[in-house]
C-alpha positions in Angstrom: -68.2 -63.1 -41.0 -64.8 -63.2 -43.1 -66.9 -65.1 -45.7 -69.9 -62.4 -45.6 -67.1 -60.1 -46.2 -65.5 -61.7 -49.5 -69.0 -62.2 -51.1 -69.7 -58.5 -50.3 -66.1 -57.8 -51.6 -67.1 -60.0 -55.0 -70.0 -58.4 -55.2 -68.6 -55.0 -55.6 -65.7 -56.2 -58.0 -69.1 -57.9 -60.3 -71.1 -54.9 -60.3 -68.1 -52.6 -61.1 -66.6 -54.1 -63.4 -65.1 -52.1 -66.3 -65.7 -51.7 -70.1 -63.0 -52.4 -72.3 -62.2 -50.4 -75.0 -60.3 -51.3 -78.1 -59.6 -49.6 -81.5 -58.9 -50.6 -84.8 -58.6 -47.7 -87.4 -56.8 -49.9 -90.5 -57.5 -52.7 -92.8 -58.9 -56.6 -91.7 -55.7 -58.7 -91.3 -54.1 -61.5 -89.1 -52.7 -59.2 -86.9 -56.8 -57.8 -86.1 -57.3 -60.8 -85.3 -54.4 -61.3 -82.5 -55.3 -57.9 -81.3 -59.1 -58.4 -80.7 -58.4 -61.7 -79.1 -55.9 -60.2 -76.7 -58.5 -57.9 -76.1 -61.1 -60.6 -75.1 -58.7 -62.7 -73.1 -58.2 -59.8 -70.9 -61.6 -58.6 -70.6 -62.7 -62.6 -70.1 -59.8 -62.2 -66.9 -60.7 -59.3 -65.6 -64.6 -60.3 -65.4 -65.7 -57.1 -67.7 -69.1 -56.4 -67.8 -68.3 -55.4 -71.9 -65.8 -54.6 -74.9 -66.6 -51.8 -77.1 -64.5 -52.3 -80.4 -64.3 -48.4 -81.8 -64.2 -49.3 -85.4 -62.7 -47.7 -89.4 -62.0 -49.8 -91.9 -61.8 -50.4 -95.2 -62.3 -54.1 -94.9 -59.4 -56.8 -95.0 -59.1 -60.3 -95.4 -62.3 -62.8 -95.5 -60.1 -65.2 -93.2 -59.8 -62.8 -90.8 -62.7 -61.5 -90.6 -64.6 -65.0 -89.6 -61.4 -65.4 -87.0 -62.7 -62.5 -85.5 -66.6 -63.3 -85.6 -65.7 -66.5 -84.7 -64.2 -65.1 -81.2 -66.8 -62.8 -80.7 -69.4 -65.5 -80.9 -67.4 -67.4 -78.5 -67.0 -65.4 -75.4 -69.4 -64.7 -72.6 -68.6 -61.1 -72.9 -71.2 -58.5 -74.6 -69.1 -57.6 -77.2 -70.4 -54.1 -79.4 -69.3 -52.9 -82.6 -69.3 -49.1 -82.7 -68.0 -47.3 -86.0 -66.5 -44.4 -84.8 -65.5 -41.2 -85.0 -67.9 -39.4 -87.5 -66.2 -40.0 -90.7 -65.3 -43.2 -90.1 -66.8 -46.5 -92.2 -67.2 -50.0 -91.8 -66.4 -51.4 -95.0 -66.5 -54.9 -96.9 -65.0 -57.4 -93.9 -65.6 -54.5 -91.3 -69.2 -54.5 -92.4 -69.6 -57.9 -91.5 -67.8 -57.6 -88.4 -70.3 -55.2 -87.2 -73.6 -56.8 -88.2 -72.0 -60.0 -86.5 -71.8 -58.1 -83.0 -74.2 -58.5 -79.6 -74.7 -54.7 -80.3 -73.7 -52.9 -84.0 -73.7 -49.4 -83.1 -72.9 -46.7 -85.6 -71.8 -42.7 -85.1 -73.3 -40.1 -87.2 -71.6 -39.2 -90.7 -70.2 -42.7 -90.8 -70.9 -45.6 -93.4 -71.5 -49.4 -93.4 -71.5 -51.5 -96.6 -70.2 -52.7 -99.6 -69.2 -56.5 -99.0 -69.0 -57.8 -101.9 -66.7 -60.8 -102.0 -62.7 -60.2 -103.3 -60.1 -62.0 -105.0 -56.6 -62.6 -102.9 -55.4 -59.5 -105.2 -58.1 -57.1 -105.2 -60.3 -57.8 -108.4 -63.6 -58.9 -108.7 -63.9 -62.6 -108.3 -63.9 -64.3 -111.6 -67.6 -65.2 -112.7 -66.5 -68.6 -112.5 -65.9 -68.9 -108.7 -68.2 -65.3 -108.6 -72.0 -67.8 -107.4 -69.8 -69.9 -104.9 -68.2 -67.5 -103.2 -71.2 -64.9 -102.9 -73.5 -67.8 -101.6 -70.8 -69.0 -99.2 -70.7 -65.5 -97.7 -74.2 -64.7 -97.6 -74.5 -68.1 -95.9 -72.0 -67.4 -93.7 -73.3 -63.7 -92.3 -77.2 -64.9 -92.3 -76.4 -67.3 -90.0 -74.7 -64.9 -87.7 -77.3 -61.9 -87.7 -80.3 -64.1 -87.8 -80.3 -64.5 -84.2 -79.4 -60.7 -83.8 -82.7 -60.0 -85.1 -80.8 -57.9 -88.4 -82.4 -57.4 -91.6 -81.3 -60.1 -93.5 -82.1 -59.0 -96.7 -80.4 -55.6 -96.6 -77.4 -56.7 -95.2 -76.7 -60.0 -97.9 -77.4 -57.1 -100.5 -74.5 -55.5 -99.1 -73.0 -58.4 -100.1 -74.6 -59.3 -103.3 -74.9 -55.5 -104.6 -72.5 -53.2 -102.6 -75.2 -51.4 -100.9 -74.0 -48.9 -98.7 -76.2 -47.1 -95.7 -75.5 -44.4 -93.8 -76.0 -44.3 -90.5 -79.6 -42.8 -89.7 -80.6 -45.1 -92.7 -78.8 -48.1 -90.7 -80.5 -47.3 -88.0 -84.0 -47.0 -89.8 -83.3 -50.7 -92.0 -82.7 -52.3 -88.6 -79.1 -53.2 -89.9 -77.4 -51.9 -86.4 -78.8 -51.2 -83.3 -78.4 -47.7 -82.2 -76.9 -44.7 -83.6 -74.8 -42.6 -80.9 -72.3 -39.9 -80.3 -69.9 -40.8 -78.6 -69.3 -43.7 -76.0 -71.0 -41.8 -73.0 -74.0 -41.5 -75.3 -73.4 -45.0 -76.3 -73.9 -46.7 -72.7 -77.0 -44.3 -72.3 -78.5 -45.4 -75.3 -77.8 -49.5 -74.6 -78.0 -50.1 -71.1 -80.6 -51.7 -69.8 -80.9 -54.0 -73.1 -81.2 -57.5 -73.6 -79.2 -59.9 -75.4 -79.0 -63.6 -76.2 -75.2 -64.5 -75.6 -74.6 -68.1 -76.3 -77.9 -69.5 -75.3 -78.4 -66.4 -72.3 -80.1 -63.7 -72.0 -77.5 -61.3 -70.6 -79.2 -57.7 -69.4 -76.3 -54.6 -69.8 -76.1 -53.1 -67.0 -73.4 -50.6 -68.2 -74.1 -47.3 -66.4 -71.3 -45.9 -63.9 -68.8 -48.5 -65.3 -65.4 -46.6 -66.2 -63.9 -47.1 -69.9 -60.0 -49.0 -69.8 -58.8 -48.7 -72.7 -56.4 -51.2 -74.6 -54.0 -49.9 -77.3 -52.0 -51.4 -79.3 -48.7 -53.1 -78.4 -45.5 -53.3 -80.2 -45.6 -55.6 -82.2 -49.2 -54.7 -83.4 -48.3 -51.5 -84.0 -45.1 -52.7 -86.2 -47.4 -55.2 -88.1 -50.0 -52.9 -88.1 -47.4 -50.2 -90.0 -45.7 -52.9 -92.4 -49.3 -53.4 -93.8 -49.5 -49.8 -95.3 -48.8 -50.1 -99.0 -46.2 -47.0 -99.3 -44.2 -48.7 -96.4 -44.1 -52.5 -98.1 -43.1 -50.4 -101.4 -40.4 -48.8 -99.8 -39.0 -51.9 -97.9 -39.8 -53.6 -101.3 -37.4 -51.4 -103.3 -34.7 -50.6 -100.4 -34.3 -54.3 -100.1 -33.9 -54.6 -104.2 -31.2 -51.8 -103.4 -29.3 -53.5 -100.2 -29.0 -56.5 -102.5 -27.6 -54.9 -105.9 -25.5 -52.7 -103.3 -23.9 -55.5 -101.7 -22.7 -58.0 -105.3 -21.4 -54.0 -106.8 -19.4 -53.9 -103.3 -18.7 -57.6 -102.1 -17.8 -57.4 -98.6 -19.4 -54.1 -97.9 -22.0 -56.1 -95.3 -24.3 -53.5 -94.4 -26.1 -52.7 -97.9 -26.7 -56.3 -97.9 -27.8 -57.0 -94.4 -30.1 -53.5 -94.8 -31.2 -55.2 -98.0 -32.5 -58.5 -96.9 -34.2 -57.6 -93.9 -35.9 -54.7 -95.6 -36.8 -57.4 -98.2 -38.4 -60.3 -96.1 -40.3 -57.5 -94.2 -41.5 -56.3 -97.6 -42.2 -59.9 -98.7 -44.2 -60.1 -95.4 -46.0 -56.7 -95.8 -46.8 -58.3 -99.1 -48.4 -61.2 -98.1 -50.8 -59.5 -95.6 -51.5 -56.7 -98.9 -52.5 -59.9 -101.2 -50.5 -58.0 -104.2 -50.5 -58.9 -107.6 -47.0 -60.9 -107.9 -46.8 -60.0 -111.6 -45.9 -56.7 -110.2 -43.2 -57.6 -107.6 -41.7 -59.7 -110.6 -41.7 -56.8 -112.7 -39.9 -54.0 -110.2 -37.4 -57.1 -109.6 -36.6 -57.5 -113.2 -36.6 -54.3 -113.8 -33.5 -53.8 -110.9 -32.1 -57.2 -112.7 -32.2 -55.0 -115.9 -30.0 -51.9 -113.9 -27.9 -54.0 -112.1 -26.8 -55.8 -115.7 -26.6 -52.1 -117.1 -24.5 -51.0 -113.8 -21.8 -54.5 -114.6 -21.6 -54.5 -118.5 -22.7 -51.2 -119.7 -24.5 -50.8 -122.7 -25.0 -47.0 -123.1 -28.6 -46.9 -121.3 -30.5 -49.5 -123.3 -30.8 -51.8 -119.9 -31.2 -48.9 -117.9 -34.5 -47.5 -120.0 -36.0 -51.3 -120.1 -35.7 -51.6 -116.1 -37.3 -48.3 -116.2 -39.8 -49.4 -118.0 -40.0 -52.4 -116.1 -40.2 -51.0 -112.5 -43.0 -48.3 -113.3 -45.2 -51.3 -114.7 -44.8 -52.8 -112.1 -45.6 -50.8 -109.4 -48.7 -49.2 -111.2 -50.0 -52.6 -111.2 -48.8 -53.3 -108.0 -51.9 -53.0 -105.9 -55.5 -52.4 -107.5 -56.8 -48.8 -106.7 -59.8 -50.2 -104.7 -58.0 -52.6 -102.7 -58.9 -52.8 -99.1 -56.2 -51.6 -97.9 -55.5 -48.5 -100.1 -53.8 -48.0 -103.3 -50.3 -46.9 -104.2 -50.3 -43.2 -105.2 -48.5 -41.9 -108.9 -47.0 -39.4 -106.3 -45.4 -41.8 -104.4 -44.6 -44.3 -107.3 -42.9 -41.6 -109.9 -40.4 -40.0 -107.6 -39.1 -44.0 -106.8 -39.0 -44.4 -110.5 -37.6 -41.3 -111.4 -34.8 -41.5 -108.4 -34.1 -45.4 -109.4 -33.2 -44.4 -113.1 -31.6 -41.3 -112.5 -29.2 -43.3 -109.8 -28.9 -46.2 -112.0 -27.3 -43.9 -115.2 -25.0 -42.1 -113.0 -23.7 -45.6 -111.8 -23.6 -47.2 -115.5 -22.0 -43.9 -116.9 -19.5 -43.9 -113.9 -18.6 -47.5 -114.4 -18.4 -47.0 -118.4 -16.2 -44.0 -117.5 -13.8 -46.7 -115.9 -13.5 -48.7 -118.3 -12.2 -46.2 -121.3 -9.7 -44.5 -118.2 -5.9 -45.6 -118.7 -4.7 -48.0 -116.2 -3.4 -46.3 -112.9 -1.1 -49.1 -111.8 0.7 -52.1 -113.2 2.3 -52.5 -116.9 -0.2 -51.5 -118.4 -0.4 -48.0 -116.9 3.3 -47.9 -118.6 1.7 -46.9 -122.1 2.3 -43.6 -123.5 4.3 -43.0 -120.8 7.2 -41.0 -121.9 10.8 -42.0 -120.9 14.6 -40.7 -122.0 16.8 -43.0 -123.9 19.9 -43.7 -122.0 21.6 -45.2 -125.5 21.3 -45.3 -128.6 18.2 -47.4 -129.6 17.8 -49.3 -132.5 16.4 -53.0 -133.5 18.9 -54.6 -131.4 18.0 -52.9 -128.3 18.8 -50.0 -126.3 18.7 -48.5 -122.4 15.7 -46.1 -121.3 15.3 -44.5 -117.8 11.9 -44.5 -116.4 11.0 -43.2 -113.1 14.5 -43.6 -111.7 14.7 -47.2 -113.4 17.2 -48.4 -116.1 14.8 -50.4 -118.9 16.0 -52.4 -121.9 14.2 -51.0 -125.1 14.0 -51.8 -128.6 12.8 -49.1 -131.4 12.1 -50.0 -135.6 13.2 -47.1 -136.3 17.0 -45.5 -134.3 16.7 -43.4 -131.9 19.7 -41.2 -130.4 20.9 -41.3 -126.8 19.1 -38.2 -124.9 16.1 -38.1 -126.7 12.6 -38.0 -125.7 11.0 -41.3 -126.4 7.2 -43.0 -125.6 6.5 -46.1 -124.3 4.0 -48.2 -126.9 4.4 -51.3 -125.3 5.3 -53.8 -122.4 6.9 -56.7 -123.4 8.0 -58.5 -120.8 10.7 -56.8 -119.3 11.6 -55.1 -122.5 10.1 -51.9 -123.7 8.9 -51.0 -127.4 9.6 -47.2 -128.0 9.2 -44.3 -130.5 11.2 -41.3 -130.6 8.8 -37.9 -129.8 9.2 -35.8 -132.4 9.3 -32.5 -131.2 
């Protein structure tokens, strides 16, 4: 009876088993690919009957994007790929992604397409390499949708010409599967289908199954945020300005703690962004330049050249139709702007320094004026300073009581000149 009553028990727990939800609304990177797996491993623990990936991007990394087909391929799970909301896309890697899915679903007003094959910093691959890499990917994805039953040919001229459908037209070109609302109108539309899941025929019985949906955590959130362009900018030039704080103020501990954590978090951001390094080398050397123009003035010349310097290189920072968004003028000429203008009030303070009369010490003794105690000739003579008896000396004699200026510090012996007056 007790073992009836489990089966009856697992029976229940099978056929009610819940959907998992995830969503992914930024660019293809590593940290995708630790997020969809996490996704998977709990769906795979808690016996799901499916995951539905909610899906806008503008593509990503190629790596990444056959980590994640890779893992999709390889659990027992349904897995479907449904750009939404309306407005959304499903761009270069996330195109593939989708295609590659036991069920490539698509909202209305939403976009799949244009996979043609990137360099690491944006550009179009070099002709050279441009035949190798295009049949490697085309390759690659027509071994993959093949078995979905996919038009082939449409989707490798996604790849080979940057053909881009909308949905309805998707739909039509048997490049997804279905075209739906919203996820209720989702399950409606797909339940009840077949599909072949690692040699199985799998039937989804998805109707009456609640949604769970996964978010985020922490740290893919944080990872997620620290591959936004403006953000590894920022990091990039608050770390430049930690740094050049720090060797103006040795000791000061802070700037230059601020400095280098903002800096290897920008290096990372970097990384993910696939930049072009000529441009980080540039907005470096142009803070070299300022930093130079901050120690050893040399009335703005410096100053201009970093100027120069860290505009080029953040223009050319990132390629405007990089995956992952470009770097706006309106976020790059303010940084620019601010970083000169703070720059020449630091160079024309620390020039100001320079031409002020010593404050302390002998040397702030100079033009000084002082009263001669004695009579003060060649041979020497008495002066008081601030309360203190000095020995003096004078080319030219001077009578006790007058008003005399210090021109010199020689030793312990002063050189003055009467003041006329």
């Amino acid at each position: 009876m007790v073992r009836i009553l489990l089966f009856v028990l697992l029976v229940l727990k099978v056929s009610f088993a819940d959907i998992i939800v995830a969503k992914w609304n930024d660019a293809i990177t590593p940290t995708t690919v630790d997020y969809i797996n996490r996704v998977i491993q709990q769906a795979e623990k808690e016996r799901a009957s499916a995951v539905i990936l909610q899906l806008d991007t503008p593509g990503g990394l190629e790596t990444s994007m056959r980590e994640i087909i890779k893992s999709i391929n390889n659990t027992d799970i349904p897995f479907i790929v449904f750009v939404y909301p309306p407005g959304s896309r499903a761009a270069s890697a996330g195109a593939i992604i989708t295609v590659s899915a036991d069920i490539a679903a698509m909202a209305p007003s939403t976009n799949i397409g244009s996979a043609s094959p990137v360099s690491m910093d944006g550009s179009d691959v070099d002709k050279t390499m441009e035949k190798k890499v295009m049949n490697d990917m085309v390759a690659f994805v027509k071994s993959v949708v093949r078995e979905k039953g996919r038009n082939e040919e449409l989707i490798e001229k996604m790849i080979t010409e940057s053909v881009n459908l909308p949905a309805d037209e998707a739909l039509n070109k048997k490049v997804i599967d279905v075209v739906a609302n919203d996820l209720n109108d989702l399950i409606n539309k797909i339940d009840g289908k077949k599909i072949v899941k690692n040699s199985k025929v799998i039937t989804l019985n998805l109707k009456g199954q609640k949604f769970v949906f996964v978010e985020k955590n922490f740290k893919e959130e944080l990872l997620s945020f620290l591959s936004n362009p403006t953000v590894a900018y920022f990091l990039l030039m608050i770390g430049f300005y930690g740094i050049f704080f720090e060797l103006y103020n040795p000791g000061s501990i802070i700037p230059g703690t601020v400095g280098l954590i903002s800096l290897a978090l920008a290096l990372y951001s970097l990384n993910i962004l696939s930049v072009n390094w000529l441009g980080v080398i540039l907005i470096g050397l142009g803070v070299l330049f300022f930093i130079i123009e901050a120690i050893t003035p040399t009335f703005g010349g410096l100053a201009l050249a970093g100027t120069v310097s860290i505009l080029l290189g953040s223009v050319i920072l990132l390629p405007s139709d990089s995956p992952y968004g470009d770097l706006s003028l309106s976020v790059i000429i303010p940084v620019v702007l601010f970083s000169a203008l703070f720059f020449f009030v630091v160079s024309y303070l620390s020039l100001k320094v320079q031409k002020e009369k010593p404050k302390t010490g002998l040397e702030a003794m100079i033009g000084d004026t002082a009263q001669a105690v004695t009579d003060i000739d060649k041979d020497g003579g008495k002066v008081m300073y601030h309360g203190e008896l000095w020995n003096a000396y004078s080319e030219k004699e001077i009578k006790a009581k007058s008003k005399v200026k210090i021109v010199s510090v020689e030793g312990l012996k002063l050189k003055v000149e009467e003041i006329q007056d």
